[in-house]
C-alpha positions as CSV (number, residue, x, y, z in Angstrom):
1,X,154.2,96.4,180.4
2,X,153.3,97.4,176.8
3,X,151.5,94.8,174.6
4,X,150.9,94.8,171.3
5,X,149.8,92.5,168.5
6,X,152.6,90.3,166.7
7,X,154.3,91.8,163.8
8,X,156.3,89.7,161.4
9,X,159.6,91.3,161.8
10,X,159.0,90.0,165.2
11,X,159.2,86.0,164.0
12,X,162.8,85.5,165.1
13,X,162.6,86.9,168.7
14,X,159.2,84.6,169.1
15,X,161.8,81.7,167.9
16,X,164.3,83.0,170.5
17,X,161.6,83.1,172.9
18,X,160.6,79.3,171.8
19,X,164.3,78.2,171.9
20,X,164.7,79.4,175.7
21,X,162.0,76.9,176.4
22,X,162.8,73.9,174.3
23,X,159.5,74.3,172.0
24,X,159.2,74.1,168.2
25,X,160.7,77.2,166.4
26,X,159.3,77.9,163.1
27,X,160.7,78.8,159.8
28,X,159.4,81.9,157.8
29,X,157.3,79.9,155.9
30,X,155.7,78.9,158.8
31,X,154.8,81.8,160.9
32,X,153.7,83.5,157.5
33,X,151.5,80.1,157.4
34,X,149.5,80.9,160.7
35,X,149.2,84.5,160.0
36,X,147.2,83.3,156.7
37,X,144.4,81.4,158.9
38,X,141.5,81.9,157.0
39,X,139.2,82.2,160.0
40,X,141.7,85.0,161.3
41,X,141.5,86.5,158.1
42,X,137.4,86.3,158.2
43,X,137.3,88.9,161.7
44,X,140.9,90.4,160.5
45,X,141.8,89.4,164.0
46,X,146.0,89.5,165.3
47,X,147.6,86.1,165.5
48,X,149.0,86.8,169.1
49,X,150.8,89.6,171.1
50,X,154.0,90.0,172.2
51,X,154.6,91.8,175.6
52,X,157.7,94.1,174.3
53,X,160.8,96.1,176.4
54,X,161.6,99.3,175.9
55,X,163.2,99.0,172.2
56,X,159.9,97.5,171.6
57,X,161.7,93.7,171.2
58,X,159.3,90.8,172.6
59,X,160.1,89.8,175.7
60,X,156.7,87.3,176.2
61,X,154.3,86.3,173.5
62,X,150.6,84.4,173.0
63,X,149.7,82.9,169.8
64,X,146.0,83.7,168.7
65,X,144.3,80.7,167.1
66,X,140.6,81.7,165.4
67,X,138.7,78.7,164.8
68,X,135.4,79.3,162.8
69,X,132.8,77.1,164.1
70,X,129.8,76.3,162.4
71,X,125.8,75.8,163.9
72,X,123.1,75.5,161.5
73,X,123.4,78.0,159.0
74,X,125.8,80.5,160.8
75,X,129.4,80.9,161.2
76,X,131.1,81.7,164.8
77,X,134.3,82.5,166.1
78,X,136.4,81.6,169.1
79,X,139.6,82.2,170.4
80,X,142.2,79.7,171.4
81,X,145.9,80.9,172.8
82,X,148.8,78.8,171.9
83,X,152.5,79.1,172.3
84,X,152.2,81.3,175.7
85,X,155.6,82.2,176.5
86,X,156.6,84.4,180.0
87,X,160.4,84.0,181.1
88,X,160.7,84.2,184.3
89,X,161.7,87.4,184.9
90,X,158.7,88.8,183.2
91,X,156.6,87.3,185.8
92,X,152.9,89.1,186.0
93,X,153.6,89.3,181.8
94,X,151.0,86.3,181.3
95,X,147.9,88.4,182.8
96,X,148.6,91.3,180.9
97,X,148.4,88.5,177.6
98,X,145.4,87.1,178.6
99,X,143.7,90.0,179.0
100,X,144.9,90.6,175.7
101,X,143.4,87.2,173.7
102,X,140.1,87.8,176.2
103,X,139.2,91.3,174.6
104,X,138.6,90.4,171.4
105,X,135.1,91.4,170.2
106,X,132.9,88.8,168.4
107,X,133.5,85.7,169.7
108,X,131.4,83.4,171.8
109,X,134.0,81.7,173.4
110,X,137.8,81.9,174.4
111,X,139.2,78.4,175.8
112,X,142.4,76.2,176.4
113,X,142.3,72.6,175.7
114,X,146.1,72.3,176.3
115,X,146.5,74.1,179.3
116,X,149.7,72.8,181.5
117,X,149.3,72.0,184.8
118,X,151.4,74.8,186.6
119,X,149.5,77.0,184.4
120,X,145.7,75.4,184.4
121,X,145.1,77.2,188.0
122,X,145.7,80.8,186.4
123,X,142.7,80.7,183.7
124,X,140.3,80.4,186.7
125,X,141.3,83.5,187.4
126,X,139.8,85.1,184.9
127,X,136.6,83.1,184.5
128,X,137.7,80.4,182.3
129,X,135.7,77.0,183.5
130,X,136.9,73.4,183.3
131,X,135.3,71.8,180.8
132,X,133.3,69.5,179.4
133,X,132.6,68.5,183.1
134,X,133.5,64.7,182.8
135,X,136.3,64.8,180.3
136,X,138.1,68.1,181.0
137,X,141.2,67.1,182.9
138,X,141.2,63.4,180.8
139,X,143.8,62.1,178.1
140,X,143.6,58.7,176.5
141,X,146.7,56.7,175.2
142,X,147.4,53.5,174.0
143,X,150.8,51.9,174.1
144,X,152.1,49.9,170.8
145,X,155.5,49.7,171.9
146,X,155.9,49.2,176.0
147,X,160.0,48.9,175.9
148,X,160.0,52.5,174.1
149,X,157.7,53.6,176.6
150,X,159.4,52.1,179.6
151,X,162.7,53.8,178.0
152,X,160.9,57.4,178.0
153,X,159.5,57.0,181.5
154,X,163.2,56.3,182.5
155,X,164.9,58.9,180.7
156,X,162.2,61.5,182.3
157,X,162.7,59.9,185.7
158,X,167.2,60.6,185.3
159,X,166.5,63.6,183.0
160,X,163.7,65.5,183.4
161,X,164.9,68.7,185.1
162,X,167.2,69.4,182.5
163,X,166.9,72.8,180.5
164,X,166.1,73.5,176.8
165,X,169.7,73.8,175.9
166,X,171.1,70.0,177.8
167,X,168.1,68.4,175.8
168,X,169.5,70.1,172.4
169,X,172.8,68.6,173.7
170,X,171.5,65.5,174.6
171,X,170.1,64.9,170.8
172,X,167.0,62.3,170.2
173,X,167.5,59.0,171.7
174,X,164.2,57.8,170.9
175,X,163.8,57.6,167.3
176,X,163.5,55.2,164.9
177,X,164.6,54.0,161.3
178,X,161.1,53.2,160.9
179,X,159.7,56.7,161.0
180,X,161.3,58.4,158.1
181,X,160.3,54.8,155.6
182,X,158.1,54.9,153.1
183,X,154.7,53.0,155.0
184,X,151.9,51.4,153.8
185,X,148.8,51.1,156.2
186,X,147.3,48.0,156.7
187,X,143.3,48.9,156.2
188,X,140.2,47.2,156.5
189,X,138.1,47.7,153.4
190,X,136.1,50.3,154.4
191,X,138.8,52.7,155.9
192,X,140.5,54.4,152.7
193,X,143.1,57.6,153.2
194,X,141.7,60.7,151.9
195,X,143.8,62.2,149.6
196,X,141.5,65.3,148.2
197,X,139.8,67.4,150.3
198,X,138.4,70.0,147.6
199,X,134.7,71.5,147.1
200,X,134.2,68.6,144.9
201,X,135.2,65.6,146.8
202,X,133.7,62.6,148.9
203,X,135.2,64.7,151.9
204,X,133.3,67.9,151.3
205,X,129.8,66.5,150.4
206,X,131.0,64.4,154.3
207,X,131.3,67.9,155.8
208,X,127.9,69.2,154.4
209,X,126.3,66.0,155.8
210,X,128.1,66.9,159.0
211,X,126.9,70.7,159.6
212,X,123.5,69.6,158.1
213,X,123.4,68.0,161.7
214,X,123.0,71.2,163.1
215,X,125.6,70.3,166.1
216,X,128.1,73.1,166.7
217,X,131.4,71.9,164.8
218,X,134.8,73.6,164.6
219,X,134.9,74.1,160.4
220,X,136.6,71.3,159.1
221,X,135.4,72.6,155.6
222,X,137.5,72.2,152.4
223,X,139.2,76.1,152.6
224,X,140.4,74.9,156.1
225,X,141.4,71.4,155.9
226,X,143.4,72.6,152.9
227,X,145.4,75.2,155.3
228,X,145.6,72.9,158.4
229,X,147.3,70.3,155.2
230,X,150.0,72.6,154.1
231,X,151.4,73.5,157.3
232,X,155.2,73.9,156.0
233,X,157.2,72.8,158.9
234,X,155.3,69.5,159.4
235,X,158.4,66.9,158.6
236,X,155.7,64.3,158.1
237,X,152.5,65.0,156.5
238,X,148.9,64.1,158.3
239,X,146.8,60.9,158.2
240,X,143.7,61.5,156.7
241,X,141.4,58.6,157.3
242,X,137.7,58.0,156.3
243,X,135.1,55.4,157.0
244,X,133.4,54.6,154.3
245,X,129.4,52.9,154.0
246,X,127.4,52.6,151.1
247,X,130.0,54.2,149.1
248,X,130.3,57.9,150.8
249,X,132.3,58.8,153.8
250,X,130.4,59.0,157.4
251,X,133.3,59.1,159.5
252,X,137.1,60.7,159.5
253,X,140.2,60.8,161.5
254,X,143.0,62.9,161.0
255,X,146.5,62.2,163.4
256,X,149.9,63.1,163.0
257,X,153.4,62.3,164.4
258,X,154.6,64.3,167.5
259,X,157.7,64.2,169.2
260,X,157.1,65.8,172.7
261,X,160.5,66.6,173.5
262,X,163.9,65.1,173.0
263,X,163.6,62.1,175.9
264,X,159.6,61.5,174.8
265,X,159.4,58.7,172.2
266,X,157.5,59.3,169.0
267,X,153.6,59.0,169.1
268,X,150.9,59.2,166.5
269,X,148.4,62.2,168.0
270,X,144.7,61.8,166.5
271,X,144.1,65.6,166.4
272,X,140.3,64.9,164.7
273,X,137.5,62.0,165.2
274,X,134.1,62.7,164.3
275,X,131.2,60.7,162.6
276,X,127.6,61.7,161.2
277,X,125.4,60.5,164.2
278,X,124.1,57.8,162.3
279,X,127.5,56.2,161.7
280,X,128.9,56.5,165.8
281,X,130.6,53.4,165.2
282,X,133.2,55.4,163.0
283,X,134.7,56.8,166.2
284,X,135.9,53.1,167.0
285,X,136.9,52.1,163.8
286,X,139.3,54.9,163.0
287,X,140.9,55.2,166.5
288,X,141.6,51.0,166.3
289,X,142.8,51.6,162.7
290,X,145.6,54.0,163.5
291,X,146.2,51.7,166.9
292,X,146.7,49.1,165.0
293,X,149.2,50.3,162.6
294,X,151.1,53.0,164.6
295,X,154.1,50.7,165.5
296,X,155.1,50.2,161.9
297,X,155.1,53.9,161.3
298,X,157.2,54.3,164.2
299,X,155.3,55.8,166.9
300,X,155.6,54.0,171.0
301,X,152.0,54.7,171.9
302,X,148.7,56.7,170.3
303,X,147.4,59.7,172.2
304,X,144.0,61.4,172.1
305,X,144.8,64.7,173.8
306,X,141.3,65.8,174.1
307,X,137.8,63.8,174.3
308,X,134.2,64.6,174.9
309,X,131.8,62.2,176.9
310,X,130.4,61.2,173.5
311,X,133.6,60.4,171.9
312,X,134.6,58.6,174.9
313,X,131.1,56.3,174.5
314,X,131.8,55.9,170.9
315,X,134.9,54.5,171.4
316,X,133.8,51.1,172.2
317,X,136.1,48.4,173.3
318,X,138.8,51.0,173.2
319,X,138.3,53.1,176.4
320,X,138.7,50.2,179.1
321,X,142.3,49.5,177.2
322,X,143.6,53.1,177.1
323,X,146.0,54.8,179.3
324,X,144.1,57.8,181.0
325,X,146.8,60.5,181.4
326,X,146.6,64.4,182.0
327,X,144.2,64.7,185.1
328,X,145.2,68.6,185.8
329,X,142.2,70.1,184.2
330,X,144.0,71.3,180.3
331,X,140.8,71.8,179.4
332,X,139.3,75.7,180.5
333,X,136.6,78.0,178.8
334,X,134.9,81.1,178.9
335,X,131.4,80.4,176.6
336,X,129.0,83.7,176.5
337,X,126.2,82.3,175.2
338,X,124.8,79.5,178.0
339,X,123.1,77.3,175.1
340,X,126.1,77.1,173.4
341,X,128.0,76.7,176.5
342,X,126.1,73.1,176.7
343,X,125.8,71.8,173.4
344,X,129.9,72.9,172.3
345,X,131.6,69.4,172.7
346,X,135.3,69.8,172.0
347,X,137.5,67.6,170.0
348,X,141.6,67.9,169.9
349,X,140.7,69.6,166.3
350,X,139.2,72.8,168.5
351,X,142.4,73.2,170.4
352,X,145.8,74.4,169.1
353,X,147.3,71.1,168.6
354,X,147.8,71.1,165.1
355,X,149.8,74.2,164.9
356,X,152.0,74.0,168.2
357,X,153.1,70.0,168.4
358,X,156.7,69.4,168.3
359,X,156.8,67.3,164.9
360,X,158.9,64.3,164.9
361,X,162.8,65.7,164.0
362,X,164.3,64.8,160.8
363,X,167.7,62.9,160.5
364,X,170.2,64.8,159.5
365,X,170.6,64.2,156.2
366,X,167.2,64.9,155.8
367,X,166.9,68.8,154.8
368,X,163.8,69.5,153.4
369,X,160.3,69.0,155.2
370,X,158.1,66.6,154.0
371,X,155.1,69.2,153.0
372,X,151.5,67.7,152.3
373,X,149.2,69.7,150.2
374,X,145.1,69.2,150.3
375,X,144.9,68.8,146.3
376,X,148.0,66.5,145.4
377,X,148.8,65.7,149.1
378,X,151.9,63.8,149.5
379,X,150.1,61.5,152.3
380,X,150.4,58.0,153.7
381,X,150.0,55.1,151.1
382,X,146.9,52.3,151.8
């Protein structure tokens, strides 16, 4: 099989290839927006391969997600696949791609935290390790609408071996009128929506305090929160919260709306939650804030695909209600460095969340998508 790195006159095969599985395609816009990563850009590294046939068309395909992580004074790289695509009659193509993703010099660590469960066993295979050890196969949800969720469970129970063109057919039962209103959170005074996230703002002198830690952070600096913010084919834009004490920020959450699939009721994903270490009881504020006003955007529950055994501590009151889903393992790495290998504690924000959910579909009448830049951001109202 010959592999190669993605090319963009390849961007409507990878859509084909998305379409025969009932994922997300992407528009132009959008493929040239993951190409422009700025941590990909830093190592100059591909943003996936493409296993190709003998006209050289893509027949499979792995996205290649950088993340530039931050300890101390030092920047680091790692590697996380998205979007892994193998038809079945291609079958053997996905170790050839993961080969691929796993040769890339200079990184310290290549990892999953959204691995499926048919497909968790394979990255074993090539020394990828659950992890963190307590937390790795663990999901947390919490429902604010049970009837929606009851209907879901139902429809997956009558529905759920149908293929990615009967859902198409099937169209979106599940939405709501309230998804697509103009909202306005109900916050307690010390939660405010961030709506700047330049060098200059209450968020950036938040992330200094944060890598002044010294803990080892995905960046969640200014250059790329303002990239994860103008993803183009988001139909809703991001919640970007922030705790606020003594008049700076020591805590933020970021979540957006997901729509799984066509019989999966919208829910509100928290794809960031962090804190300074001398503000823990951020974690729990944020997290009950976007529980507690979830229904009236129009989400049926709130997910938190990924958590770390401090996360899960900081959470308070909130663990013993939550759901605990996943339980497969969707959580593998491969870490080079052992010390690093200890202290990394992953949050959804490592993983590839952000740039492969299914966003909630718009109505019909509905065209354009509703786009959220990090300077003027067209975000939630308070």
């Amino acid at each position: 099989m010959s592999v190669r790195p993605i090319r963009r006159s390849d961007y409507e095969a990878l859509n084909r290839l998305h379409r025969q599985v009932g994922w997300p395609e992407r528009s132009q816009a959008g493929w040239r927006w993951l190409e422009d990563n700025p941590a990909r850009r830093d190592i100059d590294a591909p943003f996936g391969w493409v296993v190709a046939d003998r006209q050289d068309e893509p027949v499979a395909m792995l996205g290649n997600l950088i993340q530039r992580f931050c300890k101390d004074d030092d920047s680091l790289y790692a590697a996380t696949g998205f979007s892994i695509i193998v038809p079945p009659e291609r079958t053997g193509a996905s170790r050839c791609l993961i080969k691929a993703i796993l040769a890339q010099p200079d990184l310290f660590a290549c990892y999953t935290l959204n691995a499926n469960p048919r497909a968790a066993p394979l990255y074993r295979l090539f020394g990828l390790k659950p992890g963190p050890t307590e937390t790795h196969a663990l999901k947390l949800s919490w429902m604010v609408d049970p009837l929606t969720c009851l209907k879901g469970r139902l429809l997956r129970r009558l529905l759920g071996g149908i293929s990615a063109e009967q859902a198409r057919r099937l169209g979106e039962p599940l939405m709501n009128a309230r998804l697509f209103q103009p909202p306005r959170l109900q916050l307690p005074d010390d939660v405010v929506v961030l709506r700047d996230v330049r060098e200059n703002s209450p968020y950036a002198d938040f992330w200094r305090a944060l890598t002044a830690e010294g803990r080892l952070l995905a960046d969640r600096g200014p250059e790329i929160m303002a990239w994860r913010l103008a993803d183009p084919d988001q139909t809703l834009p991001p919640i970007l919260l922030g705790r606020m004490r003594d008049g700076r920020l020591v805590g933020t959450a970021t979540a957006m709306m997901t729509k799984t699939s066509p019989i999966e009721p919208p829910c509100l994903d928290i794809i960031d939650l962090t804190a300074l270490k001398t503000a823990p009881e951020a974690i729990e504020v944020l997290a009950g804030v976007l529980i507690d006003n979830a229904r009236a955007l129009g989400a049926a529950k709130v997910r938190l695909p990924v958590t770390n055994p401090d996360i899960l501590d900081h959470l308070g009151a909130l663990t013993p209600k939550a759901r605990r889903e996943g339980g497969w393992g969707h959580c593998h790495a491969r870490v080079d460095d052992p010390v690093l290998a200890e202290t990394w504690a992953p949050t959804p924000f490592d993983g590839d969340y952000a740039v492969c959910a299914r966003p909630v579909p718009q109505p019909r009448a509905r065209r354009a998508p509703v786009r959220a830049s990090a300077v003027q951001g067209r975000f939630w109202k308070a």
